[in-house]
LOFI-882733 format. One record per residue: residue number from 0; residue in one letter; chain; z, x, y of N, C-alpha, C, O in turn. Coordinates in Angstrom, 1 decimal. Last residue first. Example, Ala and Ser with C-alpha at 12.3 -4.5 7.8 and 13.67 -1.06 7.14 Angstrom:
% LOFI-882733
- 1	S	A	7.1	12.8	-2.2	7.1	13.7	-1.1	7.9	12.9	0.0	8.0	13.4	1.1
- 0	A	A	7.8	13.2	-5.7	7.8	12.3	-4.5	7.8	13.2	-3.3	8.5	14.2	-3.3
This chain:
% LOFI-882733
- 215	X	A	267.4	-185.4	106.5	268.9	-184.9	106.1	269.5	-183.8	106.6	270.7	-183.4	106.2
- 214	X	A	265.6	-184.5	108.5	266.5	-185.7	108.5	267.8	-185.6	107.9	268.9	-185.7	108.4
- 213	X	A	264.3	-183.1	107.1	264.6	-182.4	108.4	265.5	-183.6	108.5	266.6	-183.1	108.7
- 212	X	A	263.2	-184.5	104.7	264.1	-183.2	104.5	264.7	-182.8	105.6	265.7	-182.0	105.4
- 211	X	A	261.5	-186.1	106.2	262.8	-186.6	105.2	263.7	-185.8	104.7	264.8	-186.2	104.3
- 210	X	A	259.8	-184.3	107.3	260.6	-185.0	108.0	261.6	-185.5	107.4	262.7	-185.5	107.9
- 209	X	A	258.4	-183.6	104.1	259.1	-182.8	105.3	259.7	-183.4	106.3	260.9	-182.9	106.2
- 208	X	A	257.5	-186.3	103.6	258.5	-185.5	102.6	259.7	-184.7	103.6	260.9	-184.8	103.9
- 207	X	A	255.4	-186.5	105.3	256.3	-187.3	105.3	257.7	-186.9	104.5	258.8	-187.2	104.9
- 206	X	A	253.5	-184.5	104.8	254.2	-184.3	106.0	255.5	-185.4	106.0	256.5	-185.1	106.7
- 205	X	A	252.9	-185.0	102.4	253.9	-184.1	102.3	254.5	-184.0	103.3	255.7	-183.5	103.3
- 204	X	A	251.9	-187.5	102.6	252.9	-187.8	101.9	253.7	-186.2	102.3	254.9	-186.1	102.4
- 203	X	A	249.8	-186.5	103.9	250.7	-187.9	104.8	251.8	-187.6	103.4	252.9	-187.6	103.9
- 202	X	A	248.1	-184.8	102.7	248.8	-184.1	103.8	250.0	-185.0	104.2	251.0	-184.5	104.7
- 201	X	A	247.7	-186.7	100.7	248.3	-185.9	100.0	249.0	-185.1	101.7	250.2	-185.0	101.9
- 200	X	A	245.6	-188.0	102.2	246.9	-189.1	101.5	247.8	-187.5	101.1	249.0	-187.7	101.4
- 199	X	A	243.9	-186.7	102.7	244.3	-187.1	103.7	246.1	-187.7	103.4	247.1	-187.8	104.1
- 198	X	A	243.0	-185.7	100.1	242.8	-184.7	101.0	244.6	-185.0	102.4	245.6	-184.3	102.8
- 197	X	A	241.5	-188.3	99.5	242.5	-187.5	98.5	243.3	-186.1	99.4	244.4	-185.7	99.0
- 196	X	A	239.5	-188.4	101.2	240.8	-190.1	101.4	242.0	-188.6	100.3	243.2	-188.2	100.6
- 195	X	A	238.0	-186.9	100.5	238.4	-186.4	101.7	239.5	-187.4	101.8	240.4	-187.1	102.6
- 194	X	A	237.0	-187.1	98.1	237.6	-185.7	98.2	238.8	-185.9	99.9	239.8	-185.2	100.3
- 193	X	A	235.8	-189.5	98.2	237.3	-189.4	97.3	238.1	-188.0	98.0	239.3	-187.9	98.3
- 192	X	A	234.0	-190.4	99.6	234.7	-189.1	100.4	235.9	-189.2	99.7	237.0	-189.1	100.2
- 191	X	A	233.1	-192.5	96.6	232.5	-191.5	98.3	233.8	-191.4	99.2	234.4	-192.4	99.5
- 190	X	A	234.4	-192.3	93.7	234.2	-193.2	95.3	234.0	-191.9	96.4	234.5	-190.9	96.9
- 189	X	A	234.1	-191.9	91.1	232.9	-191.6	91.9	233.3	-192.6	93.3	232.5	-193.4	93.9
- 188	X	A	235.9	-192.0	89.1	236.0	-193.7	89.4	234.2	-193.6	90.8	233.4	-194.5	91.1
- 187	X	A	236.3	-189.1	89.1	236.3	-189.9	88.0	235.5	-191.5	88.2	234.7	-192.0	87.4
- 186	X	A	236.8	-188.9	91.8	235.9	-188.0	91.0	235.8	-188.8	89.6	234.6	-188.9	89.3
- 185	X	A	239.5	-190.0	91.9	238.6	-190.3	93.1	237.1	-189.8	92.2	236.3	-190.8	92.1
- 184	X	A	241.3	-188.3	90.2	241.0	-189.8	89.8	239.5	-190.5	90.8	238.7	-191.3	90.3
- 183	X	A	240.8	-185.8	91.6	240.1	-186.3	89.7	240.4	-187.4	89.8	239.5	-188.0	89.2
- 182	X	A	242.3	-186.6	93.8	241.3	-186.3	93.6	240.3	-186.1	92.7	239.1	-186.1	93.0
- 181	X	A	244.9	-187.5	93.2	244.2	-188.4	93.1	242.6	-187.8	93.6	241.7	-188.7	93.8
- 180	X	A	245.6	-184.5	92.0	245.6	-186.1	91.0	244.7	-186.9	91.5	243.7	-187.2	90.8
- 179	X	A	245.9	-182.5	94.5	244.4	-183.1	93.1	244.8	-184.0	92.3	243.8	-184.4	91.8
- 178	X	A	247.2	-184.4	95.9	245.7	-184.1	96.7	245.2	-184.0	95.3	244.4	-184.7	94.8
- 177	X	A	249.8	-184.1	94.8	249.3	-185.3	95.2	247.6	-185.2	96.1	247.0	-186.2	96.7
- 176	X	A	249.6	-181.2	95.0	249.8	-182.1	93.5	249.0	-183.5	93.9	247.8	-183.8	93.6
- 175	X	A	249.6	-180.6	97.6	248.9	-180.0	96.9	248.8	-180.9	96.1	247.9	-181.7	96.3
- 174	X	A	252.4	-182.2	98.7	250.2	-182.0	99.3	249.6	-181.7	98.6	248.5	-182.3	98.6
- 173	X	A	254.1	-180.9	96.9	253.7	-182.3	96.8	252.2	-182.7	96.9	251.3	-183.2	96.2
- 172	X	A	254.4	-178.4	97.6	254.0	-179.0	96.5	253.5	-179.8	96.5	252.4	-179.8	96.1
- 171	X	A	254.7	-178.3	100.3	253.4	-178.5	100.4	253.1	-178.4	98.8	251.9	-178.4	98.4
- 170	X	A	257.6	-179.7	99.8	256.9	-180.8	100.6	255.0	-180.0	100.5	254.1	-180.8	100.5
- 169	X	A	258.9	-177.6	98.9	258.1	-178.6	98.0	257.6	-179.3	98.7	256.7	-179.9	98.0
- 168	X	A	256.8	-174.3	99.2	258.3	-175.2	99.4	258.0	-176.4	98.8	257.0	-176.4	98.2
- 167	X	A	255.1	-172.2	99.1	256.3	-172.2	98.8	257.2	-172.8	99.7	258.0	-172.3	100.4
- 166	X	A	252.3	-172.1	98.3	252.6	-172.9	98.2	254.4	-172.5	97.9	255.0	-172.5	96.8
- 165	X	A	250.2	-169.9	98.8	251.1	-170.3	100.0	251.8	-171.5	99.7	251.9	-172.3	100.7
- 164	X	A	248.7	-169.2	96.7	249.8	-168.5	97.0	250.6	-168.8	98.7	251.2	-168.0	99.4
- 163	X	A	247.1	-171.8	95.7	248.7	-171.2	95.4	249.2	-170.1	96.2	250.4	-170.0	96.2
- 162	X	A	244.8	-171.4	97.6	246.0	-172.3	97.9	247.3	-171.7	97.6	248.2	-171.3	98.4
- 161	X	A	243.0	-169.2	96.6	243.6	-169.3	98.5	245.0	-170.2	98.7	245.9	-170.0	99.5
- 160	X	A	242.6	-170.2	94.7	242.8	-168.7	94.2	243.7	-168.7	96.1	244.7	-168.3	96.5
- 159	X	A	241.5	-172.6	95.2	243.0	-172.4	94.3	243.3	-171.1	94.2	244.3	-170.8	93.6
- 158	X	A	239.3	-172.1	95.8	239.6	-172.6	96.6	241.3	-172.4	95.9	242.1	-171.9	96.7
- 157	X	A	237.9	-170.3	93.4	238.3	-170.0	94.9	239.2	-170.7	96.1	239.7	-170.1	97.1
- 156	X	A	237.6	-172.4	92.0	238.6	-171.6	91.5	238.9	-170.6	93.1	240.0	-170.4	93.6
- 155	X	A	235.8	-174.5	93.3	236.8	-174.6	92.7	237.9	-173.2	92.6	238.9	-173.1	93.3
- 154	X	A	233.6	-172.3	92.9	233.9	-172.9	94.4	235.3	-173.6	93.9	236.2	-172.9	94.4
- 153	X	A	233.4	-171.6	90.5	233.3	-170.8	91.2	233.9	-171.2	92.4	234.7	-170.4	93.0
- 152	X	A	231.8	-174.1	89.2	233.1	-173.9	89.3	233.8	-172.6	90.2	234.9	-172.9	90.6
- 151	X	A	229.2	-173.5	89.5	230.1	-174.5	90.8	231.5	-174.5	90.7	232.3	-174.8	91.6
- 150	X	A	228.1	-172.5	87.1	228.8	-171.5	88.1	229.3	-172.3	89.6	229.7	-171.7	90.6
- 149	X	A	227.3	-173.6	85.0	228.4	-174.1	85.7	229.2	-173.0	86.6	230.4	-172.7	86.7
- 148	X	A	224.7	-173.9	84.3	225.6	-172.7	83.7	227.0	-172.7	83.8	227.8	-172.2	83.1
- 147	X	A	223.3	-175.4	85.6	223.7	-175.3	84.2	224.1	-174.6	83.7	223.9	-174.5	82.4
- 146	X	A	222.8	-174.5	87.6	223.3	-175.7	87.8	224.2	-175.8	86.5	225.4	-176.1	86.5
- 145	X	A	220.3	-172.4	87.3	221.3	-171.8	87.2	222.9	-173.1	86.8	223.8	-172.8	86.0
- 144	X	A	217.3	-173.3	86.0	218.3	-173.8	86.9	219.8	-173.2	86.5	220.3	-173.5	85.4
- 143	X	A	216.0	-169.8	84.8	216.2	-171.3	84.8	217.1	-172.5	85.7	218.0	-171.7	86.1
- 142	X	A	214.8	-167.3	86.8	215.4	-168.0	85.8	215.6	-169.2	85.9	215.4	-169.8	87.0
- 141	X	A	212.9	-166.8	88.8	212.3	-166.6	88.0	213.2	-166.8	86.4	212.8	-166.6	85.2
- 140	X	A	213.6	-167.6	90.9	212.5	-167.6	91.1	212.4	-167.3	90.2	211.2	-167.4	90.1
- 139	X	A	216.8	-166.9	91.7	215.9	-168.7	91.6	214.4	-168.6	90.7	214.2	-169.4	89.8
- 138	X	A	217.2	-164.8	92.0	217.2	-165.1	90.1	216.5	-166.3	90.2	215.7	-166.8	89.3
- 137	X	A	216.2	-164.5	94.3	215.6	-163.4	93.3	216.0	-164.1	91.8	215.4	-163.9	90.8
- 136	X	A	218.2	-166.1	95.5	217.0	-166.2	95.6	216.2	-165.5	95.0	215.0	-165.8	95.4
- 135	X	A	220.7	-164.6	94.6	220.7	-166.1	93.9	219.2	-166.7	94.0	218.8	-167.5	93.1
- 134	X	A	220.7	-162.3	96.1	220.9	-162.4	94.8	219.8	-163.7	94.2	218.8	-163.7	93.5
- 133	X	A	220.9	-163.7	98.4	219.6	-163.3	98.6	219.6	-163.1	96.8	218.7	-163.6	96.1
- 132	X	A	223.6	-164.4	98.3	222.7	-165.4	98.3	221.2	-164.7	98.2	220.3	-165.5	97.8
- 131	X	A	225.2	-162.1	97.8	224.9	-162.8	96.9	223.8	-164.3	97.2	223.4	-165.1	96.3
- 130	X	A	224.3	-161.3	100.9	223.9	-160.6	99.6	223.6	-161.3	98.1	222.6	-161.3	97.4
- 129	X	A	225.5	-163.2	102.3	224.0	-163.0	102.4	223.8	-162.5	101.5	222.9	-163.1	100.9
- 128	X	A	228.2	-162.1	101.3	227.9	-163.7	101.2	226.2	-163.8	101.3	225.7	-164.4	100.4
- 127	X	A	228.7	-159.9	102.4	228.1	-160.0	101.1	227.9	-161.3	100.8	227.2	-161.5	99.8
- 126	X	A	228.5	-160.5	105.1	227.4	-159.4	104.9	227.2	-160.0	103.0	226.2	-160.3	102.5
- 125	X	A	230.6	-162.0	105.5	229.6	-162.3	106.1	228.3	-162.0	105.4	227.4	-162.7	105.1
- 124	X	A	232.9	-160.0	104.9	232.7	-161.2	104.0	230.9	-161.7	104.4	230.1	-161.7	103.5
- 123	X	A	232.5	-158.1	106.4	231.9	-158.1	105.8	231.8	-159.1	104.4	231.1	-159.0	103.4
- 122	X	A	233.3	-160.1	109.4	232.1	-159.4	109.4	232.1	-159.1	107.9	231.4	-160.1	107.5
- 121	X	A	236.2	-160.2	108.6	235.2	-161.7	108.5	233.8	-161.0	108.4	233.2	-161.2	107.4
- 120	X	A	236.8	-157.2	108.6	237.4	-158.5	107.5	236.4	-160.0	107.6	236.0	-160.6	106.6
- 119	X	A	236.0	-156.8	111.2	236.0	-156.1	109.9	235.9	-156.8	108.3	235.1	-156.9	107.3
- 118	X	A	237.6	-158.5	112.6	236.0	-158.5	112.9	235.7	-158.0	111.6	235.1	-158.7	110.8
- 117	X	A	240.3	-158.1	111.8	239.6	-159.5	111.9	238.4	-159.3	111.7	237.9	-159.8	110.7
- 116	X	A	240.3	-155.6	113.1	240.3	-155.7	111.6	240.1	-157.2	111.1	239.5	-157.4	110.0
- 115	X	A	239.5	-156.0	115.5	239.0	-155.2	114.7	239.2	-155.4	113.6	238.2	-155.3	112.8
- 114	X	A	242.4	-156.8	116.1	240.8	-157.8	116.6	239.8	-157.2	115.6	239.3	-157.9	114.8
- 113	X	A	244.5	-154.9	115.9	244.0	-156.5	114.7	242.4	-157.2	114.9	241.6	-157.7	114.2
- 112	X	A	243.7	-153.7	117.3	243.4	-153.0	116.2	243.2	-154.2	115.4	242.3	-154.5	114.6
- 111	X	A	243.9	-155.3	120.0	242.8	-154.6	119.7	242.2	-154.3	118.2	241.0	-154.5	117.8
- 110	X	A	246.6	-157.7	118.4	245.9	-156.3	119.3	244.7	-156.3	119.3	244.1	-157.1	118.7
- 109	X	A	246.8	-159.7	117.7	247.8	-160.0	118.6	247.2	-158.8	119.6	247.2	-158.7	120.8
- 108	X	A	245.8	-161.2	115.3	244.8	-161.1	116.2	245.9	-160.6	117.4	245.6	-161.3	118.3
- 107	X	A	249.2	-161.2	112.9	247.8	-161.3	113.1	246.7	-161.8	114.7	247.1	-162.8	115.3
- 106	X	A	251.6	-161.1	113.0	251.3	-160.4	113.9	249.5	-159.9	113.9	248.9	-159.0	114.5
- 105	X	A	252.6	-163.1	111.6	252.5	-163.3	112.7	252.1	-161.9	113.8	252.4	-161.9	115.1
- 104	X	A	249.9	-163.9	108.9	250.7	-163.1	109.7	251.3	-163.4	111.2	250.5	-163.8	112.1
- 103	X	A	247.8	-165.7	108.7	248.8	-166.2	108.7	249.6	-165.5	109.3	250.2	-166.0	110.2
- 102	X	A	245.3	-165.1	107.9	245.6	-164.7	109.3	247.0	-165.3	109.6	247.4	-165.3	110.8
- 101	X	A	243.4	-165.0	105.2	244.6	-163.8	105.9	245.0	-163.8	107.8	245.1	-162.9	108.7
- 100	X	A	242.6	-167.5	105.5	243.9	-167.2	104.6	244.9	-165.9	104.9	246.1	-165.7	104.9
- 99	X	A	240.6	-167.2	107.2	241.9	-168.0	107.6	243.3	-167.8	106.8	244.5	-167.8	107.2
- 98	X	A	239.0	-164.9	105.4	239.8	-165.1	106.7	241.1	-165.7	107.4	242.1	-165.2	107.9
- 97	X	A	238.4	-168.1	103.6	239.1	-166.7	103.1	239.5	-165.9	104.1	240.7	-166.0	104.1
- 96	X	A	237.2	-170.0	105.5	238.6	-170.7	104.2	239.4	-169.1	104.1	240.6	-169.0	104.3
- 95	X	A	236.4	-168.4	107.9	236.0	-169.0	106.9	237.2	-169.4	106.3	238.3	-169.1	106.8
- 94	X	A	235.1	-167.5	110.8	236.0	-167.9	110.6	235.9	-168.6	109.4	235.3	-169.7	109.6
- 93	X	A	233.0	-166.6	112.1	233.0	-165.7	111.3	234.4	-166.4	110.3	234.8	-165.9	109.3
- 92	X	A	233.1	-168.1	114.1	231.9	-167.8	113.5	231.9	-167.6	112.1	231.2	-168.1	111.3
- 91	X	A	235.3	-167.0	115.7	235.0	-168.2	115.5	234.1	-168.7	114.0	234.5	-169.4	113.1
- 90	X	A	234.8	-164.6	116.3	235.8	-165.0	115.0	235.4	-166.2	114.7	235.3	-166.6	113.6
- 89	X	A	232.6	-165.3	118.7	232.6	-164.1	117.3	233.3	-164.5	116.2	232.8	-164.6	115.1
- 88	X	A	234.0	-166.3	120.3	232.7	-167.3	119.4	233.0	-166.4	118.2	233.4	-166.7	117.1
- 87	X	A	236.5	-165.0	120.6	236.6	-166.3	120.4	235.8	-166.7	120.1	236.0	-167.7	119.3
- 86	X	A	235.0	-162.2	122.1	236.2	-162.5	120.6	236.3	-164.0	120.2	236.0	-164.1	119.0
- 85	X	A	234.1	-163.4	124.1	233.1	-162.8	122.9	233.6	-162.6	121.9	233.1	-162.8	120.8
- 84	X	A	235.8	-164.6	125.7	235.2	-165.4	124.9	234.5	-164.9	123.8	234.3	-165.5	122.8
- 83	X	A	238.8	-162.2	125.2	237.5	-162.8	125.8	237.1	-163.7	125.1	237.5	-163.9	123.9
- 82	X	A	242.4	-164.1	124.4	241.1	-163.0	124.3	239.9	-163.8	125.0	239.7	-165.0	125.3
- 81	X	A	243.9	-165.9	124.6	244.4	-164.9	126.2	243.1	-164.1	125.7	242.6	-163.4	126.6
- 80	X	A	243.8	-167.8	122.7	243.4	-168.3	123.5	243.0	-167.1	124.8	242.1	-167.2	125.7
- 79	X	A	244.6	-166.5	119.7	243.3	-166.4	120.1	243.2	-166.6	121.8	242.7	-165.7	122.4
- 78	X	A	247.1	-168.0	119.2	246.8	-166.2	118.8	245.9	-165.4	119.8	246.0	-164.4	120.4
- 77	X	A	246.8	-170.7	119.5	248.0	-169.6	120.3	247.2	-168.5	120.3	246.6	-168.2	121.3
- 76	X	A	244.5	-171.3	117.7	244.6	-171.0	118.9	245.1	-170.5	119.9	244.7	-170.0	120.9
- 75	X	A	245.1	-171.4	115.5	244.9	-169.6	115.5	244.7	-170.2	117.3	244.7	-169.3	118.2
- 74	X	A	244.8	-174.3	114.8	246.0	-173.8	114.1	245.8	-172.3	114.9	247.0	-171.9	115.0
- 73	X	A	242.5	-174.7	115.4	243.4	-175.1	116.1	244.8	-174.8	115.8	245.8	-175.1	116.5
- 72	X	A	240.8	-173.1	113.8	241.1	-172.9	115.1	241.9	-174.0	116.0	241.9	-174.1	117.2
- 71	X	A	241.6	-175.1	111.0	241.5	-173.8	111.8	241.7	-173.5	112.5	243.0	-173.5	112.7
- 70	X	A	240.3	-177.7	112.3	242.2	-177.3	112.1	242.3	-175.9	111.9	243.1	-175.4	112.6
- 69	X	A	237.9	-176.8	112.0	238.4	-177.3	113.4	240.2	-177.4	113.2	241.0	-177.0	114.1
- 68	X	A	237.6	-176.3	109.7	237.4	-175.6	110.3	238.2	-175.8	112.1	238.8	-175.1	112.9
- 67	X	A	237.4	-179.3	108.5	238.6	-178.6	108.0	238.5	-177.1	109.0	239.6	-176.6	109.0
- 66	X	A	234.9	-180.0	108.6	235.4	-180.2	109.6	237.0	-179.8	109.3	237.8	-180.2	110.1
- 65	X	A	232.6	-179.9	107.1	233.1	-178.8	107.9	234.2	-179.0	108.7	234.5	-178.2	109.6
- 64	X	A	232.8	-182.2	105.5	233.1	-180.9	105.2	233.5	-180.3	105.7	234.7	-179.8	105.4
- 63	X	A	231.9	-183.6	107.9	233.1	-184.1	107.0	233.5	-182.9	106.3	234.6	-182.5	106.5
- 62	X	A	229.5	-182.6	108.6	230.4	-182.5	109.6	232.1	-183.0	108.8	233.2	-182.6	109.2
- 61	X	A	227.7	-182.7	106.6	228.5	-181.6	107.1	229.5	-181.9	107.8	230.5	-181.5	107.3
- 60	X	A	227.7	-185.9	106.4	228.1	-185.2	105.6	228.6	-183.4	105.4	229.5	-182.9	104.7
- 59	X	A	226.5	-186.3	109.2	227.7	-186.7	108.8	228.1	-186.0	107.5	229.0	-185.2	107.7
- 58	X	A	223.6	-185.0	108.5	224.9	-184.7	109.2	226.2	-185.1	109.4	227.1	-184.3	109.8
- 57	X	A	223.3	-186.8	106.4	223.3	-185.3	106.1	224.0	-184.5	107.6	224.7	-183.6	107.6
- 56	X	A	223.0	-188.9	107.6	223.7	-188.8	106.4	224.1	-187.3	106.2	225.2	-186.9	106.0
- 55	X	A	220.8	-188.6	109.4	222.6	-188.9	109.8	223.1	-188.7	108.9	224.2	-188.2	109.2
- 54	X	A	218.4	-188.3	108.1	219.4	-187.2	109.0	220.6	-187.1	109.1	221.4	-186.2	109.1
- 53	X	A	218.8	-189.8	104.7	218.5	-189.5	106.4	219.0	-188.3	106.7	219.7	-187.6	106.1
- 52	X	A	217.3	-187.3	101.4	218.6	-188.2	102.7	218.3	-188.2	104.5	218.0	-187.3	105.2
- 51	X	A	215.9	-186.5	99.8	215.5	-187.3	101.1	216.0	-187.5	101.8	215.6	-187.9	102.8
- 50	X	A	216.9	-184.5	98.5	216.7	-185.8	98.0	216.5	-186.8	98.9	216.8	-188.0	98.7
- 49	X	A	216.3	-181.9	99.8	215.8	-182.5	98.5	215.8	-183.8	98.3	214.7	-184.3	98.1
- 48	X	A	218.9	-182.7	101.4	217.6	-182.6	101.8	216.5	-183.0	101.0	215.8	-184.0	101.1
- 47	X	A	220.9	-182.9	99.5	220.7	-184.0	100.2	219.4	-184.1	100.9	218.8	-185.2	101.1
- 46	X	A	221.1	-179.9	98.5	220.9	-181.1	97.8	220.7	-182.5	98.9	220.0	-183.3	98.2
- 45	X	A	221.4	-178.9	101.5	220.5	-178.4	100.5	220.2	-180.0	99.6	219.4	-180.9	99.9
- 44	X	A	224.4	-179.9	101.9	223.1	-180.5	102.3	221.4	-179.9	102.1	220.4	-180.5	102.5
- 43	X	A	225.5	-179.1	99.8	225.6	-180.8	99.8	224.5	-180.5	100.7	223.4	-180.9	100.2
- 42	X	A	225.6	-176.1	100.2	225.1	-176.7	98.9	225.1	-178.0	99.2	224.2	-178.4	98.3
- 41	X	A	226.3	-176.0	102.8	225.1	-175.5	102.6	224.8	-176.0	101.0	223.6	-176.3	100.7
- 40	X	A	229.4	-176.8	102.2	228.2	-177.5	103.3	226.9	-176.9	102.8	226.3	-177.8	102.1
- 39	X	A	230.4	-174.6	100.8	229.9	-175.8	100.3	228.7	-177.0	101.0	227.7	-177.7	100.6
- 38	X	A	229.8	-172.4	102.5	229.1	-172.1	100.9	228.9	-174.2	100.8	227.9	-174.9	100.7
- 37	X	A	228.7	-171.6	105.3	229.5	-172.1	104.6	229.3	-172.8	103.6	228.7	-173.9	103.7
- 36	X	A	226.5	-170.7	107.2	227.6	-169.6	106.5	228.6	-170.5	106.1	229.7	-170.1	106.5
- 35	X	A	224.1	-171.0	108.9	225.4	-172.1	108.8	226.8	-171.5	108.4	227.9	-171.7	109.0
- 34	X	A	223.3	-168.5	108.9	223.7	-169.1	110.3	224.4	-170.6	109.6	225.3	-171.0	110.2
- 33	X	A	222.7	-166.9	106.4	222.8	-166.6	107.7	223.0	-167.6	109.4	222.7	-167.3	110.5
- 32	X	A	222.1	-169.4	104.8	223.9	-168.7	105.2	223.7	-167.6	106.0	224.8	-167.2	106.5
- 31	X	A	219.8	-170.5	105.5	221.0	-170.9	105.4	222.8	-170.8	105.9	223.8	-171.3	106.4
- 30	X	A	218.6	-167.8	105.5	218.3	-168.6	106.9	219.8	-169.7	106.6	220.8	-169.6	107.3
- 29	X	A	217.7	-168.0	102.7	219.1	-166.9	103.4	219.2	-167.5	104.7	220.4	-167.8	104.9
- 28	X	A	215.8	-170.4	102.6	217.6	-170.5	101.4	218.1	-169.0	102.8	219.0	-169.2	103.7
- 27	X	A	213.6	-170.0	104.4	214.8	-171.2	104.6	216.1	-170.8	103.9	217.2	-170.8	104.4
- 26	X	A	212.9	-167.2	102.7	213.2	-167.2	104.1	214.2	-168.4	104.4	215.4	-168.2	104.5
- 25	X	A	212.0	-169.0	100.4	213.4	-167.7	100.5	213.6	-167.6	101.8	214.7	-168.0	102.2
- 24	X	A	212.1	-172.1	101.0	211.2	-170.9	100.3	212.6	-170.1	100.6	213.7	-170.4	101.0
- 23	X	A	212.9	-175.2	98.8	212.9	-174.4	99.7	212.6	-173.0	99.8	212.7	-172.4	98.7
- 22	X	A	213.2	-176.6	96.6	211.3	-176.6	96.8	211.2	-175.9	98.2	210.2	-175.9	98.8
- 21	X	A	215.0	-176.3	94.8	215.0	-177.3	95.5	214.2	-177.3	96.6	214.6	-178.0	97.6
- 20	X	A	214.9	-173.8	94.0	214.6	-174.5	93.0	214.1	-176.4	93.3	213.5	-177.2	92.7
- 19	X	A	216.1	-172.3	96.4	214.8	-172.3	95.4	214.3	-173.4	94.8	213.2	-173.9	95.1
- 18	X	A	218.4	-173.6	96.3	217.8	-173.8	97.3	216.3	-173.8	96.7	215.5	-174.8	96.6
- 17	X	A	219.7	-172.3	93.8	219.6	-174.1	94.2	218.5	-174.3	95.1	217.7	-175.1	94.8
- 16	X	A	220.0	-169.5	94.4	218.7	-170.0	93.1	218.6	-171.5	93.3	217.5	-172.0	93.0
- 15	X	A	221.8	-169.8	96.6	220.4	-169.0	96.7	219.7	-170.0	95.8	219.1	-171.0	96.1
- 14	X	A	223.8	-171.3	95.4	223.4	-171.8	96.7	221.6	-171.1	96.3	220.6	-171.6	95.9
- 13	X	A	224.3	-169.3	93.4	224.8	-170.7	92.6	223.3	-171.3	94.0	222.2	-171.6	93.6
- 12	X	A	225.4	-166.9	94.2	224.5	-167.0	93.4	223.7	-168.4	93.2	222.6	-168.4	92.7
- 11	X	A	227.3	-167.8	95.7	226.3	-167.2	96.4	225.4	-166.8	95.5	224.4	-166.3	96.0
- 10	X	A	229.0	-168.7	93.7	228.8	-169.2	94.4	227.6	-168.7	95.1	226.6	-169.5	94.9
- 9	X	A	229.4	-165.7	92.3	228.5	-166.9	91.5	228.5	-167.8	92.2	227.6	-168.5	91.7
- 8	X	A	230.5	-164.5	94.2	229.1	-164.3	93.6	228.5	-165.4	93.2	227.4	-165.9	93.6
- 7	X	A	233.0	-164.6	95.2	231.9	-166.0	95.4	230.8	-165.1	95.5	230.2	-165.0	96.5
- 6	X	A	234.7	-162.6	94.5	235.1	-164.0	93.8	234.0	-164.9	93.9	233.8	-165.8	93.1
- 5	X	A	234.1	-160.7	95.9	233.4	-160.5	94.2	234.0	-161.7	94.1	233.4	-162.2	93.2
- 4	X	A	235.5	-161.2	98.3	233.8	-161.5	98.5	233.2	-161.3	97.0	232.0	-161.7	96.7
- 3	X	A	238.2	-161.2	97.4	237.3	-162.7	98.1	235.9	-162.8	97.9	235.2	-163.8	97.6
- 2	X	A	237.9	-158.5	97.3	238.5	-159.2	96.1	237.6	-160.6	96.1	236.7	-161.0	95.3
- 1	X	A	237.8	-157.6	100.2	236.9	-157.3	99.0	237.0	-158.4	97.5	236.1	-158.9	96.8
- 0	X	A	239.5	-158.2	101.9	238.5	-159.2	101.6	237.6	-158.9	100.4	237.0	-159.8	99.7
């Protein structure tokens, strides 16, 4: 995870110094990712707060984010289901985009030693994620809006640093390709949950691809 946790500095830099800056005190910004713990959610609804947004809005708006989590554990629930519950909230918890990436194995959560190395592995993602955010609350305070630096790309490059290397066949080419085209087109034209109709259209064409290949 080490690699994972130097990749979202500038993300955890990016959240901390925003919160600041967006008239929240330091205790609220780490309070964030110590208990929401997920970089983008915590930046949309930071900014949404700031900007008055109802409640509903702003919880609908996590909940659309977050809700790629829930195919997570639905995907690791074989793995998971025969452990105690304290293993089950715990990973749960702890269960992030980067984690998920390493649990593909099939001989991932199966032991004791894996459970540990799960806990190990999500626990100190956990730890430096606070770190760079407490980071990002020490530069808030006394450098310029960070915003402008374009350390958001950071979240981007992370998310592609997780994709390509499971992209091997063409049907999750396709998901992939067909998810960012028309997601810079969605981004471009500004239509609300571009990210998520781009998201949806790209799973339906690849899942459709794959049946047409099991067909032949």
């Amino acid at each position: 995870m080490l690699p994972l946790s130097l990749a979202v500095v500038p993300w955890g830099i990016l959240f901390g110094s925003l919160a600041i800056q967006r008239g929240f005190s330091g205790l609220e910004a780490q309070l964030f990712s110590a208990v929401i713990f997920g970089g983008a959610v915590q930046i949309v609804t930071v900014e949404l707060m700031a900007e008055g947004a109802p409640l509903l809005t702003v919880l609908f708006s996590a909940l659309v984010i977050s809700s790629r989590h829930f195919l997570y554990g639905l995907s690791l629930r074989e793995k998971l289901r025969t452990k105690p519950l304290r293993w089950r909230i715990g990973l749960g918890f702890l269960l992030t985009d980067e984690l998920f990436s390493l649990s593909g194995d099939r001989r991932a959560y199966r032991n004791n030693y894996r459970l540990y190395y799960a806990l190990g592995a999500g626990g100190s993602f956990y730890l430096a994620w606070n770190a760079w955010t407490a980071l990002g609350i020490i530069a808030g305070a006394w450098l310029p809006d960070l915003t402008d630096l374009g350390l958001d790309f950071a979240i981007a490059a992370t998310f592609i640093a997780l994709v390509i290397p499971d992209i091997k066949s063409l049907p999750i080419l396709v998901c992939v390709s067909v998810s960012a085209i028309l997601s810079i087109i969605f981004s471009i034209y500004a239509m609300e949950l571009g990210l998520v109709v781009a998201a949806l259209v790209g799973m339906s064409v690849g899942f459709a691809l794959q049946k047409l290949r099991q067909v032949r």
